[in-house]
C-alpha positions as CSV (number, residue, x, y, z in Angstrom):
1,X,26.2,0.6,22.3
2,X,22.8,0.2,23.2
3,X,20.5,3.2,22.0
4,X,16.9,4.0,23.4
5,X,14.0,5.3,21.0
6,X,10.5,6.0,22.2
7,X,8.0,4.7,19.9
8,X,6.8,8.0,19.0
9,X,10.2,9.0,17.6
10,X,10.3,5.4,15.8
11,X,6.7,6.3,14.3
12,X,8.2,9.8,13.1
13,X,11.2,8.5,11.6
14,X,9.7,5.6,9.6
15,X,7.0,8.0,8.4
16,X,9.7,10.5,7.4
17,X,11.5,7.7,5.5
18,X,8.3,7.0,3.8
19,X,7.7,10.7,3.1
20,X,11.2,10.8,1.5
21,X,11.1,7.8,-0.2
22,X,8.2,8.5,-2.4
23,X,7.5,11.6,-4.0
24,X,3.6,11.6,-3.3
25,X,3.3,14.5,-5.6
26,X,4.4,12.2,-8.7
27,X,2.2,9.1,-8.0
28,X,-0.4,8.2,-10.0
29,X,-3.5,5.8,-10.1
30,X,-5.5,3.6,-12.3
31,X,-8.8,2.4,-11.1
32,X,-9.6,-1.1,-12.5
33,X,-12.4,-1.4,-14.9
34,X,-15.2,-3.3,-14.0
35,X,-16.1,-6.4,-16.4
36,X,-17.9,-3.4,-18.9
37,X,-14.9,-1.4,-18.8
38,X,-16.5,1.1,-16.5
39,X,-14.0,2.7,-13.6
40,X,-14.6,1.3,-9.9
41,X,-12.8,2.1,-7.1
42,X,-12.8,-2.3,-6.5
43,X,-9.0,-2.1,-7.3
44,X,-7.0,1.4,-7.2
45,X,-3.1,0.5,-9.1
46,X,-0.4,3.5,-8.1
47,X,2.1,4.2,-9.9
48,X,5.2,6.1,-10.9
49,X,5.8,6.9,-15.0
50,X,3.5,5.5,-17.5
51,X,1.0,2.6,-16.3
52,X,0.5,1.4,-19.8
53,X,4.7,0.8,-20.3
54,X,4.6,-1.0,-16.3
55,X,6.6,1.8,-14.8
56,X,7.4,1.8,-11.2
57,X,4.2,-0.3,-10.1
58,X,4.3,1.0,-6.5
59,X,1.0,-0.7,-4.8
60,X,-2.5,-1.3,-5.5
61,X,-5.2,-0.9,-3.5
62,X,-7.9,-4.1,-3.0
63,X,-11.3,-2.9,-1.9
64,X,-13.6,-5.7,-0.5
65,X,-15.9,-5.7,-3.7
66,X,-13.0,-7.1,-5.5
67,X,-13.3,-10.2,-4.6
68,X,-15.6,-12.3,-6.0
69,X,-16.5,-16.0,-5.4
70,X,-17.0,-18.6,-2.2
71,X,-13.9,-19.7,-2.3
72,X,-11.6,-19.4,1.6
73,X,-9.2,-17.6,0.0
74,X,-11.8,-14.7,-1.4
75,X,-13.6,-15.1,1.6
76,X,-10.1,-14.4,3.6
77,X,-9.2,-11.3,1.4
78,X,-12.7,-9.6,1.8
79,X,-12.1,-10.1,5.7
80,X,-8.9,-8.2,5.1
81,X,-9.6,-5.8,3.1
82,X,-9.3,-2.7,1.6
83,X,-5.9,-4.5,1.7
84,X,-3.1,-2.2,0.2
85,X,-0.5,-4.5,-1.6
86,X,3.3,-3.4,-2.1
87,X,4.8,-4.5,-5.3
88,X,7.7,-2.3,-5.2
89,X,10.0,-4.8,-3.4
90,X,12.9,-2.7,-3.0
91,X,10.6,-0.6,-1.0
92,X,8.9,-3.6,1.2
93,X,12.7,-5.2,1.7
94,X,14.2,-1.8,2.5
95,X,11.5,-1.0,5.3
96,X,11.6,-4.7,6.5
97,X,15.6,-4.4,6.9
98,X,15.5,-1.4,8.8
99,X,12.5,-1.5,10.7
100,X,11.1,-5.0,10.8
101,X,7.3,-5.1,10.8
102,X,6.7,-1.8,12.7
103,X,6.6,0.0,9.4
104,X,3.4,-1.2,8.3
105,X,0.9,0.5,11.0
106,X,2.9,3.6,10.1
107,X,2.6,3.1,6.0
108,X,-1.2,2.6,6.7
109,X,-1.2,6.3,8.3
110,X,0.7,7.8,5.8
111,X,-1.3,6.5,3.1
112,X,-4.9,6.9,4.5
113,X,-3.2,10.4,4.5
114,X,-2.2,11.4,1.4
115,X,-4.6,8.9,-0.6
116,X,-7.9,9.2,1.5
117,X,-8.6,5.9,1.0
118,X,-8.8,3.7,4.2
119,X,-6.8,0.7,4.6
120,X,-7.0,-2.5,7.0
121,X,-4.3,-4.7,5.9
122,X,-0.9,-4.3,4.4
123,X,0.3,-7.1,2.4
124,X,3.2,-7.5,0.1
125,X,4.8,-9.7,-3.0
């Protein structure tokens, strides 16, 4: 059986799946410290449980400043950035299985959304 969606009512179930999946309520964030331990938003790490224990490292947020150097691959990462990272695999694999690539556009939305923080690329481990 062959089954028709409309890409609006793919959009709203991925983003509901995201929605579900997370409890945005719970997640927290580190910013990473600069190299005199000040706070920057360079690097923003979210995060379910306790940060310091490695709990449920969900993704981090790379801002362009955060790479530093001449090197192509800095150069390539500060063309692509604020790049948001997944490290939750489970997460990354589930979305990937179910809803190939299309999930990323969507995962952008939801989390310029809830995090106010802009993003240009989504990127995974």
């Amino acid at each position: 059986m062959k089954v028709i969606i409309t890409e609006d009512r793919l959009y709203d179930a991925i983003y509901k799946f995201i929605d579900g999946y997370y409890d945005k309520d719970n997640i927290n964030y580190y910013y990473h410290p600069d190299d005199d331990g000040n706070d920057t938003d360079t690097a923003i790490m979210y995060y379910l449980g306790d940060y310091e224990m490695g709990d449920n490292d969900l993704f981090h947020l790379y801002n362009r400043e955060y790479w530093v150097g001449d090197s192509p691959h800095a150069n390539l990462r500060r063309e692509s950035s604020p790049i948001l990272m997944i490290y939750d695999e489970d997460f990354s694999d589930r979305l990937s299985g179910l809803f190939g690539d299309k999930w990323k556009p969507v995962l952008k939305d939801w989390f310029e959304t809830n995090f106010d923080y802009k993003v240009k690329t989504i990127d995974h481990y």
